[in-house]
C-alpha positions as CSV (number, residue, x, y, z in Angstrom):
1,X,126.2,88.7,65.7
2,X,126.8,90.6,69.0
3,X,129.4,90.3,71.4
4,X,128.5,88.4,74.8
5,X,131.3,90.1,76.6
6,X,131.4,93.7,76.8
7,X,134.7,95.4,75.6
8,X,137.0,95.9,78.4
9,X,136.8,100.0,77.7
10,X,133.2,99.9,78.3
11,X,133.6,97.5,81.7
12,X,136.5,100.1,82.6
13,X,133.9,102.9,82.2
14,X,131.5,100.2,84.3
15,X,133.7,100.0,87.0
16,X,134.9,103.3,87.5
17,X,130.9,104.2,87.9
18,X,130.5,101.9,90.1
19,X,132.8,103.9,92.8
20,X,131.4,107.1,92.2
21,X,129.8,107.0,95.6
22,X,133.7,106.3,96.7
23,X,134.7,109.5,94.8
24,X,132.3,111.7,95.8
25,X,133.1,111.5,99.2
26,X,136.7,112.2,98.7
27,X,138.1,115.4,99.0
28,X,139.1,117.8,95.4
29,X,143.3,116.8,95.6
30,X,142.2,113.2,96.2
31,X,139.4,113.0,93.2
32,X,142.2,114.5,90.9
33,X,144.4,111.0,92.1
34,X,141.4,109.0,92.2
35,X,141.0,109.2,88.6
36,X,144.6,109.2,87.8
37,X,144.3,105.4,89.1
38,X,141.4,105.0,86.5
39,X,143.5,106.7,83.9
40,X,146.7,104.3,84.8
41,X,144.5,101.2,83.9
42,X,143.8,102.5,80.5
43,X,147.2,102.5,79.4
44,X,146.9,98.4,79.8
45,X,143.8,98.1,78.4
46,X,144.3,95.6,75.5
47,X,146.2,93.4,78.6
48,X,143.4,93.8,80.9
49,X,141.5,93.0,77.9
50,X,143.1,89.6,77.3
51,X,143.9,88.3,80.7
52,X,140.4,87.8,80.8
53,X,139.2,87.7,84.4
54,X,135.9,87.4,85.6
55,X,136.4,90.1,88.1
56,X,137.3,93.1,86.2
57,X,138.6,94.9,89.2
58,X,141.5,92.4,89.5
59,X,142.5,93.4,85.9
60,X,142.7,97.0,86.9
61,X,144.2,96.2,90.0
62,X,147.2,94.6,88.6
63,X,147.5,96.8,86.0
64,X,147.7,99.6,88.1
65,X,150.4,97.3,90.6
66,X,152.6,96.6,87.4
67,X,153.0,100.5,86.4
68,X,153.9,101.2,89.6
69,X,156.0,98.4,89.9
70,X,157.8,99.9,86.4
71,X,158.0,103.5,88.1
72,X,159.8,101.8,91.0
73,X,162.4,100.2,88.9
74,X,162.9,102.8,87.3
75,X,164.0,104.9,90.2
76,X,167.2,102.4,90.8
77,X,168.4,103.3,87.3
């Protein structure tokens, strides 16, 4: 039986093509940090994966929100 719902690595891949257009037209120092924001999602990937949203680009919008938000915290300590 096959899945209906594509793994969230493969829509993370999905999504990050669909902005090529986005990061072509950015210059070399900000493609580097363009994909370091892709790269930031994938560390939550198995809680993008189960908060289950039917946009995908909130998921990797918060998860990119909540490791900053850690990296901020962690500046008062």
């Amino acid at each position: 039986m096959g899945r209906t719902v594509p793994s969230f690595r493969i829509a993370l891949y999905q999504e990050e093509k669909k902005w090529k257009k986005f990061r072509v037209a950015l210059d070399k120092k900000n493609k580097i940090l363009f994909d370091d924001l892709f790269a930031t999602a994938r560390l939550y990937i198995s809680a993008c994966m189960m908060a289950c949203r039917p946009v995908r680009l909130e998921s990797i919008f918060m998860a990119v929100i909540f490791h900053h938000f850690k990296q901020i915290l962690s500046l008062g300590e």
